[in-house]
Structure formats: structure tokens, C-alpha cells
N, CA, C and O of each residue as an XYZ file, in Angstrom:
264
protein
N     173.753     10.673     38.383
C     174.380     10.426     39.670
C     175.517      9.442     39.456
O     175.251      8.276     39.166
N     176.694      9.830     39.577
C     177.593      9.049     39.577
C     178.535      8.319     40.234
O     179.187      9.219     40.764
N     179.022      7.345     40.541
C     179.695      7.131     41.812
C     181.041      7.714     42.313
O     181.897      8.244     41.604
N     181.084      7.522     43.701
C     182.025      9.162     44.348
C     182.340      8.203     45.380
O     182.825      8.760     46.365
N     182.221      6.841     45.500
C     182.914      5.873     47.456
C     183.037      4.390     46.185
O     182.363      3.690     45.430
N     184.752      4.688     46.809
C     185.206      3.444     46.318
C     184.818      2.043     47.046
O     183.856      1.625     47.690
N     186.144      1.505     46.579
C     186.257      0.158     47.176
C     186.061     -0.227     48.805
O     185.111     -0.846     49.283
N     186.954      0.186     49.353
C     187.610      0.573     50.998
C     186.377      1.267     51.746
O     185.630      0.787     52.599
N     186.386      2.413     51.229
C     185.172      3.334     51.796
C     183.834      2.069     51.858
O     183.131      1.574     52.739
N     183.965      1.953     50.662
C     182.143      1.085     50.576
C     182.256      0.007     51.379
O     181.187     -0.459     51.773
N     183.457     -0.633     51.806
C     182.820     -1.959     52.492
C     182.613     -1.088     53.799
O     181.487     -1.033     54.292
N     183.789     -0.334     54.434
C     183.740      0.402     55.525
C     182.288      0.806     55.663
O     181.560      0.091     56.352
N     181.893      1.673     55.188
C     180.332      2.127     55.194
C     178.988      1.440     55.110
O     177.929      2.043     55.285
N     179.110     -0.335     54.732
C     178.311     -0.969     54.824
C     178.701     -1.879     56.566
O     177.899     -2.476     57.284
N     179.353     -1.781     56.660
C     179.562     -2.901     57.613
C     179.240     -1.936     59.269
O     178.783     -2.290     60.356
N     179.702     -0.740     58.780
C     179.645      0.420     59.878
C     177.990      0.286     60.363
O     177.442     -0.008     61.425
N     177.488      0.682     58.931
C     175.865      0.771     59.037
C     175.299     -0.241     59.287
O     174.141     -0.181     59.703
N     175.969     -1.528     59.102
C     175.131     -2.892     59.747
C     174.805     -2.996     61.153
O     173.719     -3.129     61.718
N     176.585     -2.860     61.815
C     176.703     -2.533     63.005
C     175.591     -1.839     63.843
O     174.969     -2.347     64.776
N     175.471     -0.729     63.395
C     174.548     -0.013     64.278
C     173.328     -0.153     64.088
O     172.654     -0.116     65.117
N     172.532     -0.371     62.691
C     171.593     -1.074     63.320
C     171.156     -2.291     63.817
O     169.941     -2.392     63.988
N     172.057     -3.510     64.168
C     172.104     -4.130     64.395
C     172.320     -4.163     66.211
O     172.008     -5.021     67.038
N     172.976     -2.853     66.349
C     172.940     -1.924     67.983
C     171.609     -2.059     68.660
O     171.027     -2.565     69.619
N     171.416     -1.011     67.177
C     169.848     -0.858     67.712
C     168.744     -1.665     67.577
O     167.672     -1.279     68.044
N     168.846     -2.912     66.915
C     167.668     -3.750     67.372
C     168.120     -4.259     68.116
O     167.190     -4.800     68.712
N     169.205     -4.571     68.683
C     169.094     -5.487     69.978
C     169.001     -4.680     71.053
O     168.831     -5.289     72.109
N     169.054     -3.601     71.119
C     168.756     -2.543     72.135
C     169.706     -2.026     72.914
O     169.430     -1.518     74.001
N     171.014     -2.105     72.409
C     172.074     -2.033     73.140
C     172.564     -0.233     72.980
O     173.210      0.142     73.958
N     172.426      0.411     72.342
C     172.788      2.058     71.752
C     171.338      2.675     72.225
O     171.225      3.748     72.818
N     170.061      1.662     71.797
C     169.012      2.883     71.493
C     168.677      3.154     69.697
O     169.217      2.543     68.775
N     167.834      4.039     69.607
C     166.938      4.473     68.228
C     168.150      5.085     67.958
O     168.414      4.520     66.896
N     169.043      5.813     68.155
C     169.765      6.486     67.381
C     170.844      5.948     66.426
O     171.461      6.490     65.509
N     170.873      4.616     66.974
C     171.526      3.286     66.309
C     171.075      3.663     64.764
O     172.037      3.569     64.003
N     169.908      4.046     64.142
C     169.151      3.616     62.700
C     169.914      4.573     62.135
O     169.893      4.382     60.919
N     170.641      5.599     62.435
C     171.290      6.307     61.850
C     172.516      5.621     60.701
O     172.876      6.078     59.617
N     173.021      4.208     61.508
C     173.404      3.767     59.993
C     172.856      3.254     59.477
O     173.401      2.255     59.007
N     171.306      3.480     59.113
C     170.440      3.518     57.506
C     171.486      4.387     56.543
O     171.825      4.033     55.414
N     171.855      5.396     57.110
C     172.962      6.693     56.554
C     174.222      5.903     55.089
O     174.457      5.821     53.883
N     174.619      5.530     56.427
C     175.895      4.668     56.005
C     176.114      3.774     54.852
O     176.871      3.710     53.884
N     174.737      2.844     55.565
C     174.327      1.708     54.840
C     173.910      1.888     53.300
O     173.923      1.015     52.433
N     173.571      3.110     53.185
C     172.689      3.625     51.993
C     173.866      4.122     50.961
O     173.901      3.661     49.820
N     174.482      4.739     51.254
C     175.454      5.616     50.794
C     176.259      4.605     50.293
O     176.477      4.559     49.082
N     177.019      3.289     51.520
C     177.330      2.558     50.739
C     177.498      1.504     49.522
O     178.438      1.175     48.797
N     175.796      1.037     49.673
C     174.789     -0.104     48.478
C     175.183      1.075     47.383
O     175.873      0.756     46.415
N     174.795      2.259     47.526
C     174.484      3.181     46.039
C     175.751      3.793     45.444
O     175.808      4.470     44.417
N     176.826      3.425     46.305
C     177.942      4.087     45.769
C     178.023      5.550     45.547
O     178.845      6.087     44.805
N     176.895      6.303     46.407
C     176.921      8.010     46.223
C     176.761      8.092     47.600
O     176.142      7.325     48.338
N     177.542      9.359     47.943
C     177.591     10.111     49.414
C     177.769     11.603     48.675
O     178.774     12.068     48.138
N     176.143     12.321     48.874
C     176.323     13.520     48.849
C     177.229     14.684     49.840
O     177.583     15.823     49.537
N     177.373     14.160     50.713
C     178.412     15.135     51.166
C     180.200     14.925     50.720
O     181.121     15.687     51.015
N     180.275     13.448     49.818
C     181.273     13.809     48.580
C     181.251     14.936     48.263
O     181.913     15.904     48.639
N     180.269     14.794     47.363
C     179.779     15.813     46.255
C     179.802     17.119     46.441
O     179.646     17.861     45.472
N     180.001     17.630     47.724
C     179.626     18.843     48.178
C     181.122     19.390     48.232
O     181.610     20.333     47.609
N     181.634     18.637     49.040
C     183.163     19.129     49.315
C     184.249     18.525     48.266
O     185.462     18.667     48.418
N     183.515     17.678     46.940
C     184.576     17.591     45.630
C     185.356     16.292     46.069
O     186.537     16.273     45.723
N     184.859     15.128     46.824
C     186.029     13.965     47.194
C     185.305     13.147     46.360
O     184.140     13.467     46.126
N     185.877     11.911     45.745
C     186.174     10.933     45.074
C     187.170      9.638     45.237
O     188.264      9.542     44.680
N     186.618      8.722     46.055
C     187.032      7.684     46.324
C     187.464      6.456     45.075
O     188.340      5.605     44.916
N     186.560      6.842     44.528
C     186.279      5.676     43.110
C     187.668      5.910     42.460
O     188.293      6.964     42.336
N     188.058      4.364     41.991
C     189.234      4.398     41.000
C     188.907      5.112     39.730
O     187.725      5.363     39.496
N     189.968      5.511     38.769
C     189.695      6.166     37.643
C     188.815      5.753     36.364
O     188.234      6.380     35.478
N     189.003      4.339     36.706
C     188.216      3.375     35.757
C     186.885      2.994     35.726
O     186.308      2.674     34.687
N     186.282      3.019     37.027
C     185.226      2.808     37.307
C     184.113      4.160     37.170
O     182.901      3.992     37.034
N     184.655      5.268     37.221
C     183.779      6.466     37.375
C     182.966      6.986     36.527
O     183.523      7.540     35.579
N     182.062      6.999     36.535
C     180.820      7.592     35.461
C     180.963      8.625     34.542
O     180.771      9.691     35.127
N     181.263      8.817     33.139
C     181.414      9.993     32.638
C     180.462     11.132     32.934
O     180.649     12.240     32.430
């Protein structure tokens, strides 16, 4: 598994996913808030399978997993 969400993307995608669940425990959205577990996940691991699916690559050239 190699990484496919750069720099930009990854903070974007952690902070997105904080947000909402942070929605949703204070009760302001509702349960559907946990959905950025999504986000949140994708961003810590540096993989987003739906990259992978449609061939995108965020990651600089240097950093990418042979």
C-alpha cells in the first residue's frame, strides 16, 4: 500500500474529519457527522482508495513508494 494524498490534501482531510466529528459530538449535524472517521483515516494513512481506483496521486515524486 503505498501513499496516493499528499501534503495539501492530507492536512485538508484531517482537519475536515476533525471537524465533523467534532459536529457530531457536540450534537450540532447529528450521527452522520462520524462520517469524517472517512476523512480522518485516509488522511493519518496517507491512502484513499478511491485514489487508487480512478489513478490520482497527490504525493510528490520523492516521497512515493516504489
Amino acid at each position: 500500500m503505498s501513499s496516493n494524498v499528499g501534503g495539501l490534501d492530507r492536512i485538508a482531510r484531517i482537519v475536515v474529519g476533525l471537524a465533523l466529528i467534532g459536529a457530531a459530538v457536540a450534537g450540532a449535524i447529528g450521527a452522520w457527522g462520524f462520517i469524517g472517521i472517512v476523512p480522518l483515516a485516509t488522511g493519518l494513512f496517507r491512502f484513499c482508495p478511491a485514489y487508487r481506483l480512478i489513478g490520482l496521486n497527490t504525493c510528490p515524486l520523492e516521497s512515493r513508494g516504489a
